[in-house]
C-alpha positions in Angstrom: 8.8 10.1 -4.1 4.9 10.6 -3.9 3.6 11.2 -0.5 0.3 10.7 0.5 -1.5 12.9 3.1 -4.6 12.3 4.9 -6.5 9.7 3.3 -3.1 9.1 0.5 -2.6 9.7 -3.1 -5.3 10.0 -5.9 -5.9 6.5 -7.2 -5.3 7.8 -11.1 -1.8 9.0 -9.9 -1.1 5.4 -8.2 -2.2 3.9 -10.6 -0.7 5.5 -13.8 2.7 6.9 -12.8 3.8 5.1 -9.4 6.9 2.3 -10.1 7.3 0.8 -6.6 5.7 1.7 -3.4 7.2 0.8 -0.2 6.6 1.1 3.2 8.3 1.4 6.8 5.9 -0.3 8.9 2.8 -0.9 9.9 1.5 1.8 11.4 -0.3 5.2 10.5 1.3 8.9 10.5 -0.2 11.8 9.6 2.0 12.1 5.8 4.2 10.3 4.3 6.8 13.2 4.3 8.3 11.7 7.4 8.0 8.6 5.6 10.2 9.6 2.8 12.9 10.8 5.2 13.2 7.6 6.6 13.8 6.3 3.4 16.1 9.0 2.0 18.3 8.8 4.8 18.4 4.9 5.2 20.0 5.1 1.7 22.1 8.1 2.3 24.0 6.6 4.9 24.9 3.4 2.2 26.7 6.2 0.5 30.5 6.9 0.9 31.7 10.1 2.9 27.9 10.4 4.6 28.9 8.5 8.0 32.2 9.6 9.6 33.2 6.4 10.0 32.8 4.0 7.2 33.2 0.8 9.4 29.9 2.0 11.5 28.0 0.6 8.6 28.8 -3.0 9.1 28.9 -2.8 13.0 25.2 -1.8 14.5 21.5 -2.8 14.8 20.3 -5.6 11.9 23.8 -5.8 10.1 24.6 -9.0 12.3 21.5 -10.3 12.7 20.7 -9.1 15.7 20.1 -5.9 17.5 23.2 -3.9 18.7 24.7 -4.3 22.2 23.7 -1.7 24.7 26.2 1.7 24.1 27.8 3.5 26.9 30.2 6.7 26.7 31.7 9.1 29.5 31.5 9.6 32.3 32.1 5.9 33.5 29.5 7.0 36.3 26.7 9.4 35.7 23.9 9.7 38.2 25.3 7.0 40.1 24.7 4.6 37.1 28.0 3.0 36.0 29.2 1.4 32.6 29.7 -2.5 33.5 33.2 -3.1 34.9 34.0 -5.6 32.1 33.8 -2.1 29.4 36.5 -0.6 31.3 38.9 -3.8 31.6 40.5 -3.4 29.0 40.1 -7.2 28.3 39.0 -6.9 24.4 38.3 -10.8 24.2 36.2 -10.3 27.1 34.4 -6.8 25.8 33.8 -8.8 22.5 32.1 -12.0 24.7 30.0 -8.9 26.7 28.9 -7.2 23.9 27.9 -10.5 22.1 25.9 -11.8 25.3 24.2 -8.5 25.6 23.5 -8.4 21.5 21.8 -11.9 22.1 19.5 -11.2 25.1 18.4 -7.9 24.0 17.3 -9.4 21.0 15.5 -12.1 22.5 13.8 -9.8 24.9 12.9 -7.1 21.8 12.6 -8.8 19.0 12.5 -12.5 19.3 11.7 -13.2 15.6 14.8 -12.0 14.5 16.2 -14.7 16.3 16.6 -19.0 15.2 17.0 -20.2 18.2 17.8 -24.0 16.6 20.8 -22.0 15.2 22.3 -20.8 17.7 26.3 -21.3 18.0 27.2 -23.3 20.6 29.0 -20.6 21.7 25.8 -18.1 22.1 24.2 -21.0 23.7 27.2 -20.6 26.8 26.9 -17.0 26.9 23.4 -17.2 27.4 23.4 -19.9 29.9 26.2 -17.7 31.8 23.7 -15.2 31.7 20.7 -17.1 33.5 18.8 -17.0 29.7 15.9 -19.6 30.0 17.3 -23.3 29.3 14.9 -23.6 26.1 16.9 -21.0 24.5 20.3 -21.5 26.0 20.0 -25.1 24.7 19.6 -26.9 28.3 
């Protein structure tokens, strides 16, 4: 990986020895060595033994289609902020239908492109609607 600094690379090196070029966004930083990080360890983490848990791969932000659902870990209260009730239930069917919602709305709220509306399930449609989402997008 080439990375620019400043102003970028020298045109005759662009030119005559760069394959691909990529970028992470549209934005400016001040190198592109925290550019390349990003990159390297996007790719790392597609490679077996880097996680700790291989099934984290296919369960978190953009591998659905939609952001992930908010996280929440120990204690169940911490500065007199509490994990929802429905976390600690025990009620997997209903942690699943929570965790979906939440997916859906946060989403909507961040990043609304990522989002077809039109094809929504008609199950989304009732988690949203449960959740006081605006009738356009809950399908009212």
């Amino acid at each position: 990986m080439i990375c620019g600094r400043y102003e970028g690379v020298d045109e005759r090196v662009g030119r005559n020895y760069v394959t691909r070029q990529l970028s992470i966004g549209d934005y400016v930083i001040t190198g592109g060595e925290i550019a390349a990080m990003v990159i390297v360890d996007s790719v790392a983490r597609l490679q077996k033994g880097v996680l700790g848990n291989e099934v984290s791969i296919h369960d978190e932000s953009h591998s659905g289609g939609l952001l992930e659902y908010a996280q929440y870990t120990r204690p169940s209260e911490f500065m007199g902020l509490k994990v929802p009730e429905v976390l600690l239930s025990g009620d997997h069917k209903k942690i699943e239908e929570f965790r979906r919602a939440d997916a859906l709305v946060r989403t909507l709220k961040v990043s609304p492109d990522m989002v077809d509306t039109d094809k929504l399930s008609e199950d989304d449609r009732k988690l949203l609607e449960k959740m006081n989402y605006p009738a356009q997008v809950a399908g009212k």
